[in-house]
N, C-alpha and C positions, 0 to 999 in steps of 0.2 A: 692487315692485321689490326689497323687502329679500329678499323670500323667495326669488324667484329668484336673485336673488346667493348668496343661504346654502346653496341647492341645488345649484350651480351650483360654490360652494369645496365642498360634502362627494361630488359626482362627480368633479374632481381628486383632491381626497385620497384616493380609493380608487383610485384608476386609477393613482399613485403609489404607492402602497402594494402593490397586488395586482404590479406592474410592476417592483417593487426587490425582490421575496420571493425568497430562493434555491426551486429547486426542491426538493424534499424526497424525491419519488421518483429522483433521479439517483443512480446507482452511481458505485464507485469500483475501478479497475484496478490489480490491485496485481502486481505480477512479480518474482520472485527470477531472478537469475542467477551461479551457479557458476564458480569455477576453479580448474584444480590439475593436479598432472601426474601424482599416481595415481588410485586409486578413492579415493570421496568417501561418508562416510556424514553426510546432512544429517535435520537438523529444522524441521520450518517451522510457520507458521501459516497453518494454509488457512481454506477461505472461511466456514468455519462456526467458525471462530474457537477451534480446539481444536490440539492441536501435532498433529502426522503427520510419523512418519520414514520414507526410506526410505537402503539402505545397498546399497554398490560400485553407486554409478550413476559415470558419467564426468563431465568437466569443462564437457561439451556439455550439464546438465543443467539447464531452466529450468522456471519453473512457475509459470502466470500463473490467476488468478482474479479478478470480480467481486464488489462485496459493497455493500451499501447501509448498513454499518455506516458510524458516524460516529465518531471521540474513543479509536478501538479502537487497542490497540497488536499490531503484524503483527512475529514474530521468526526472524531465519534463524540456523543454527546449522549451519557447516559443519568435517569434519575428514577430514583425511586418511588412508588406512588406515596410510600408511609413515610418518607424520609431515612429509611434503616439506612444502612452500609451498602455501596454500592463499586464495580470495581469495572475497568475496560482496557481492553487490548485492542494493540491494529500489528498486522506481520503483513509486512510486503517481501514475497517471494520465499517465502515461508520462516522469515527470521521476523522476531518481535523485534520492533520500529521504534514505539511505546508501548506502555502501561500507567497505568494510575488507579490508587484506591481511597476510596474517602468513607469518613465516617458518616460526612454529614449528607449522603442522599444523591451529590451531582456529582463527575466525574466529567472533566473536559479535553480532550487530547487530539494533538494531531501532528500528523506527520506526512512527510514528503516523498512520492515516488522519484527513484532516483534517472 
């Protein structure tokens, strides 16, 4: 009888355990989104975790990527070509993370995949 009981708490405790685990293969969606009312030379952090610029894109400019990174910090860096008002977002996993708006042209932000 004891051994069955003892059997019987350590197939619970694993079926609890295996049942609470995060998954570990799950990705994570990470999106920038732009604005501003000239052209826009931005940098970001894409999926492989390195900066990429690109320059005189519009205010229409978004850029979404997956990544299975964990504890990574993801950074957008947006400016204006005329110095006007410029504004950027980052959502990971589809909740905004940051944002920021500025008058004066640059906009720096960033944030942590969790």
């Amino acid at each position: 009888m004891k051994k069955i009981l003892i059997g019987s708490l350590v197939v619970l405790l694993a079926i609890f355990t295996v049942s609470c685990s995060k998954k570990s293969d799950s990705g994570h969606a990470v999106k920038y989104t732009v604005g501003g009312s000239s052209k826009l030379n931005i940098t970001y952090t894409d999926a492989d975790m390195t900066a990429k610029t690109v320059s005189g894109v519009t205010s229409t400019w978004t850029h979404t990527f997956s990544t299975s990174s964990t504890g990574q910090l993801v950074h957008l860096s947006v400016t204006s070509v005329d110095g006007t008002g410029v504004n950027g977002a980052i959502y990971i996993d589809g909740q905004q993370s940051t944002q920021n708006d500025s008058g004066s042209g640059t906009v720096n932000i960033s944030a942590q995949i969790p």
